[in-house]
N, C-alpha and C positions, 0 to 999 in steps of 0.2 A: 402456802409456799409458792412465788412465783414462779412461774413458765420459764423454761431456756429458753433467749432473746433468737428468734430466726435469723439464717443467715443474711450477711450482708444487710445488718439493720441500719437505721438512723442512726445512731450514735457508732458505729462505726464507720461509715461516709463523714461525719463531723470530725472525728480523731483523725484518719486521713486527710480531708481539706485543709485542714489546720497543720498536719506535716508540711503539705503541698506549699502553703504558702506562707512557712517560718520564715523569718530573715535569718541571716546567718548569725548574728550574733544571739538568736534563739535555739541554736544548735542545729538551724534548716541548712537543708541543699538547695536552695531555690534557682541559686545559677545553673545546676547540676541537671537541675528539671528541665530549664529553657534548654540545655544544650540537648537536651534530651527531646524535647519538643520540635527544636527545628531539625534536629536529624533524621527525626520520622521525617516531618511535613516534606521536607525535601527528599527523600528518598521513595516518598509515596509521589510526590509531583513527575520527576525524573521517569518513577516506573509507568506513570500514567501516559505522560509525552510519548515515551519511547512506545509504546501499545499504539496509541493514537499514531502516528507518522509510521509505525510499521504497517497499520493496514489500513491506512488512507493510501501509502506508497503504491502495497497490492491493487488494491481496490481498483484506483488508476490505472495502473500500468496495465492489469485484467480489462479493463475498461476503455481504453485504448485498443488493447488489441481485438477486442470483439467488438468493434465501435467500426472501426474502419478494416477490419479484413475480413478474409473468409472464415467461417467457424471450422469448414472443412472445404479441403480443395480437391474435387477427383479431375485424374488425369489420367493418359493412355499408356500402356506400357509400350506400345508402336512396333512398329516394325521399318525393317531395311529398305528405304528406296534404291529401287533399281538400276536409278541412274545415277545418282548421285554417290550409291554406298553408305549415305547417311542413314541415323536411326530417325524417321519422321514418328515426332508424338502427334502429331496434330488430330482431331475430333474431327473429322468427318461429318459423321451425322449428328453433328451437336443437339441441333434442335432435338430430335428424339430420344436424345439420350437425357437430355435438361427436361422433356415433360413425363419422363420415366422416376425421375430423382426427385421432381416435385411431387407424385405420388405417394412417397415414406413418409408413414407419420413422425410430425414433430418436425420436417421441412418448413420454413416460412419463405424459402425466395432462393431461387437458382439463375446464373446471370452465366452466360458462355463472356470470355474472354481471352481479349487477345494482349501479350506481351511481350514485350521486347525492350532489352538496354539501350539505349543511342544516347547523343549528345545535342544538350541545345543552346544556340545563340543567338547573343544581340547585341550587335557594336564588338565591343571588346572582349566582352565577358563572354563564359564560356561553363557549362556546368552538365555532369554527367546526370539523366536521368532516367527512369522508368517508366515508358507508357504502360496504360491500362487501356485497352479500347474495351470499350463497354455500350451496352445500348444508356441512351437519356432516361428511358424507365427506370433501369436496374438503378442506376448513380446516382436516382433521389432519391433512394431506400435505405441509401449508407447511410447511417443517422452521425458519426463526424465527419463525414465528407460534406454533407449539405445541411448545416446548422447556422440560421440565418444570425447568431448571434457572435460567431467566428467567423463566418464565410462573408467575401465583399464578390459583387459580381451581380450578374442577374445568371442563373443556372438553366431558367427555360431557354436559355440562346446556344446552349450545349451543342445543339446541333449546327452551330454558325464555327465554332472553333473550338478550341482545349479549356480544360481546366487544370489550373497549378497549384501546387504547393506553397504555403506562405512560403517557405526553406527557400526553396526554386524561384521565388520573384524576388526574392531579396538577394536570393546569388546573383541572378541575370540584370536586378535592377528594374523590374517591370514591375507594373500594374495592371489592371483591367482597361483592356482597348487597346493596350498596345501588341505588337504582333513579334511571335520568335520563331527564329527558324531550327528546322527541328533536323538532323542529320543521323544519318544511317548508314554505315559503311556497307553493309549489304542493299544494294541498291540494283538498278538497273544491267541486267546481262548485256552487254554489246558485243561487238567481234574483237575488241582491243581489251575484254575484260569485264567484270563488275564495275560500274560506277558509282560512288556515294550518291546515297537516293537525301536531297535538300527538299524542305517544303517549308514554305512559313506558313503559320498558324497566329489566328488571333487571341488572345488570352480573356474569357469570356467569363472567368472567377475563380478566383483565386481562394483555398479551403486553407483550413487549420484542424488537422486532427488531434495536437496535443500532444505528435509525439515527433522530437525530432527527424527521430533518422525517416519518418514517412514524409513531413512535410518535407524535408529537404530534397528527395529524388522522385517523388509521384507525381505524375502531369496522365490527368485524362482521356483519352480521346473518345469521337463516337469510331462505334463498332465497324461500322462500314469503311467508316474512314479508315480505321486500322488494318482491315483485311485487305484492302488495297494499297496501303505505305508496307505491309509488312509481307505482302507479296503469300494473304494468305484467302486464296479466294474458294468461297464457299465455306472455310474451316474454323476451327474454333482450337487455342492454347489447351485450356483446360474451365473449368464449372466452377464458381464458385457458391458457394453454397452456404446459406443461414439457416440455422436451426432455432427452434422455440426456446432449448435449455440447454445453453453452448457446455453445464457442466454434466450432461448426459450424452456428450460425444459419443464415447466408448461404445455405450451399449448401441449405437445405432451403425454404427460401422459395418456389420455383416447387411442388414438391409439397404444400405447403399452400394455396398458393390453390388448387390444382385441387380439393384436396378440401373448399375450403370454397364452392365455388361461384361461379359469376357474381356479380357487384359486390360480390366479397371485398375488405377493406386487411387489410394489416397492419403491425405497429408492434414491432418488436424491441426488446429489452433495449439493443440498442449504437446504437440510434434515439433509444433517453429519456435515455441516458447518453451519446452516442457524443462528445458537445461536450466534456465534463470529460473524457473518459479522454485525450483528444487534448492537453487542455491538461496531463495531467499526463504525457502522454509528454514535451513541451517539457520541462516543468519538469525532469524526467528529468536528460533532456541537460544540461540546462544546468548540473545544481547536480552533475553529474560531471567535466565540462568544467572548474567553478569549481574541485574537490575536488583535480584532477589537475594542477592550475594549484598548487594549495598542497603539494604532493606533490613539485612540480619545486622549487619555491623552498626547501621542507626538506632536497632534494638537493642545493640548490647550497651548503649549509651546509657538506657535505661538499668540495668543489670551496677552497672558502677555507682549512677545516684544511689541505687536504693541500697547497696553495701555500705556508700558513706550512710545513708541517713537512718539505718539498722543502728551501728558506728554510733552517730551522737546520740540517736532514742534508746540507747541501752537503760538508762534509767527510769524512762519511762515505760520501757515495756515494765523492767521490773517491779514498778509502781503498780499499772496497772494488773500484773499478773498475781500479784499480793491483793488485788480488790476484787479478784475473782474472774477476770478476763480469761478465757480459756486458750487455748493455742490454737485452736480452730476460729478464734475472732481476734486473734494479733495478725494469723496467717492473712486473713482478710485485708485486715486495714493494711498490709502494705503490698498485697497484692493492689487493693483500688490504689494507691498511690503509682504503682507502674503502670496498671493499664488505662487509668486517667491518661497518664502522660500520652499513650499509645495511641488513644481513641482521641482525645483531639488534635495530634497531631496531623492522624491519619485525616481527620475530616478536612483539613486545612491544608493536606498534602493532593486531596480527592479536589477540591473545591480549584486550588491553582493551576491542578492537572485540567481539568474542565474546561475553565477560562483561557489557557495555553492553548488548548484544542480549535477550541471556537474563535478565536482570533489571532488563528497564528498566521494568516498572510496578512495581515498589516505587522503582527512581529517579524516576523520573513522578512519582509519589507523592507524596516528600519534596519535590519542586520545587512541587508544584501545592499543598501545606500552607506549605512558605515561603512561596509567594504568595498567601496567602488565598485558596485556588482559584478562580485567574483567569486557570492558566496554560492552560486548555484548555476553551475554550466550543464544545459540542457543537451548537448552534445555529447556529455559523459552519463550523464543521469538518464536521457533519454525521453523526460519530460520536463514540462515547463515551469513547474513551482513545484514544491513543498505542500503537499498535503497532511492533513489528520481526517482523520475519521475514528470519532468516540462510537465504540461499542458498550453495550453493558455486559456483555461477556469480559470483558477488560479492568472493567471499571471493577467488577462484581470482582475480579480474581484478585485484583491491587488491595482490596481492603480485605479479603480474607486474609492475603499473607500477610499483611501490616497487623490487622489486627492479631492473628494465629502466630506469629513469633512475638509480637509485646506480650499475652499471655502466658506464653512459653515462657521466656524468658524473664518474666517477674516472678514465676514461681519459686525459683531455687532462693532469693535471696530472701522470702518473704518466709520459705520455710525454716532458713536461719534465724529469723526474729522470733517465729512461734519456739523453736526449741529451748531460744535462751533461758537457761536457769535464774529465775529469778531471783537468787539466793546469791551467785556469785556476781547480779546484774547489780544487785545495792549493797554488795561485801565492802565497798573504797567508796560509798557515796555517805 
């Protein structure tokens, strides 16, 4: 007596391909299938995009902001000057406080600096922006501030004049060599008042860090120079401060105050940003949640074929189940006929997701030139293009759920096939 045939044998992968690819006038669903095919493939691409441009968007925007800022800023809680009534923050003993801070492990580089709002001009144009006075050491250690492949300028001349903002030359209309003057309503004390303190400066290179709203108001100065435009001599703003593993901030926080002293703050990188990143986890969720929601609905495309195609193989099952087919190998063959559909659709949903990814700025591209490039305003987005970045965390999660709802989802109608009675399957045939 022969063996029970193992599950999912040859001959039921054959009875299945042969559903899969009747014509209709065979009693197939084969348009049924395609619709079913491209519902995956497109809802598995969609969910792959949307992963991809969700954390190529983070990745950047993280990456910008620990590219050109502080990971961590200490400052002074200050006290009352005497003469003035005012609260002075100012650092005093900067320098000893910066080789105290450089001490902490997991510090890579501490830069005292000085800042201040003012405005600057040239000819007609007129544009608000932010000095940084910094030393020429620290300002080549910003790795997007001095990036010879964005940056135009020579940077060793730092010490000759400023460095600007692409944002800020394109506001004032400058380039490298030419010179702007830089205005400060807080200026020089005389007997008839304060007077706006003017100086021109030469523009010595102009940076791109990537992220609008920096390029558009950052203008460099050297250190010294700023202690004496800003009327802050001997002192220092506040530290700014890089660390080894900007996502271990937290834990190092108590060991930087003790080494920056009594009436230390400080102000983290996930402090200036901490509101966005939060809102773009939500966003996260939710537009996966949306993605996986359209993922289930291209599954159930499948769920309908295989009711119709149940529907017309009524007679065949009952054929078959009269030559001995058990219900545990009809269940089969039209399980493989749903999750065929599922599995290449999914591969062909993964594969477009893929090539999206990897060539989306010249897609980018053609989209933002169809639109009279209006499709991506860096002043609202806050960078300059449209990123992806494929993870296989991503990639791995799109084909489990593609693949884990077509499975699901072909069950029920596959176990309507195995139940049918074969008796009343060829009662009218």
């Amino acid at each position: 007596m022969a063996g029970t045939p193992a599950p999912f044998a040859r001959f039921e992968w054959m009875i299945a391909w042969r559903y899969l690819r009747a014509r209709r006038a065979e009693g197939g669903v084969s348009v049924m299938t395609w619709i079913s095919l491209i519902g995956i493939t497109l809802a598995v691409f969609a969910l792959i995009a949307t992963l991809a441009v969700r954390a190529g968007f983070r990745a950047e925007f993280v990456d910008t902001i620990l590219g050109a800022n502080a990971h961590v800023t200490v400052y002074s809680i200050g006290h009352v000057n005497a003469q003035t009534g005012r609260v002075d923050r100012t650092i005093p003993d900067y320098q000893q406080m910066a080789a105290r801070v450089r001490e902490v492990d997991g510090v890579t580089r501490v830069a005292p600096l000085i800042k201040g709002q003012v405005m600057a001009n040239r000819g007609t144009y007129n544009a608000g922006i932010e000095v940084y006075g910094i030393a020429a050491e620290d300002l080549k250690t910003i790795p997007r501030i001095v990036n010879p492949e964005t940056g135009r300028g020579d940077i060793s001349r730092f010490g000759d004049g400023i460095a600007i903002g692409s944002g800020v030359a394109r506001e004032l209309g400058v380039t490298v060599g030419d010179k702007i003057k830089v205005i400060s309503p807080n200026g020089v004390k005389t007997a008839f008042g304060t007077s706006p303190r003017v100086k021109a400066y030469e523009v010595v290179y102009v940076f791109s860090a990537g992220r609008y709203d920096i390029d558009r108001v950052r203008v460099y100065m050297p250190f010294v120079e700023a202690q004496q435009y800003f009327n802050r001599d001997d002192t220092a703003d506040e530290l700014e401060v890089m660390v080894k593993v900007p996502e271990a901030i937290d834990t190092m926080q108590l060991d930087l105050l003790q080494a920056g002293g009594k009436g230390t703050q400080l102000w983290t990188w996930r402090d200036a940003s901490g509101g966005f990143l939060r809102a773009l986890d939500i966003e996260d969720n939710v537009m996966f949640v949306i993605m996986a929601i359209l993922v289930l609905i291209a599954a159930m495309n499948i769920v309908s074929g295989l009711i119709m195609l149940v529907k017309n193989k009524g007679r065949d099952i009952g054929i078959l189940r009269t030559m001995g087919l058990t219900e545990g190998a009809v269940l089969r063959v039209f399980f493989i006929c749903g999750s065929l559909t599922g599995m290449v659709g999914t591969a062909a949903g993964v594969l477009l997701g893929c090539l999206f990814a990897y060539y989306i700025d010249p897609i980018f591209g053609l989209v933002n030139w169809m639109s009279g490039g209006q499709a991506w305003d860096p002043s609202i987005r806050g960078i300059y293009h449209l990123p992806a970045k494929l993870q296989i965390g991503d990639v791995t999660t799109a084909i489990a759920l593609s693949l884990g709802l077509s499975f699901v989802v072909t069950i029920f109608p596959a176990r309507r096939a195995a139940r049918m009675n074969p008796v009343e399957a060829l009662r009218y045939e």
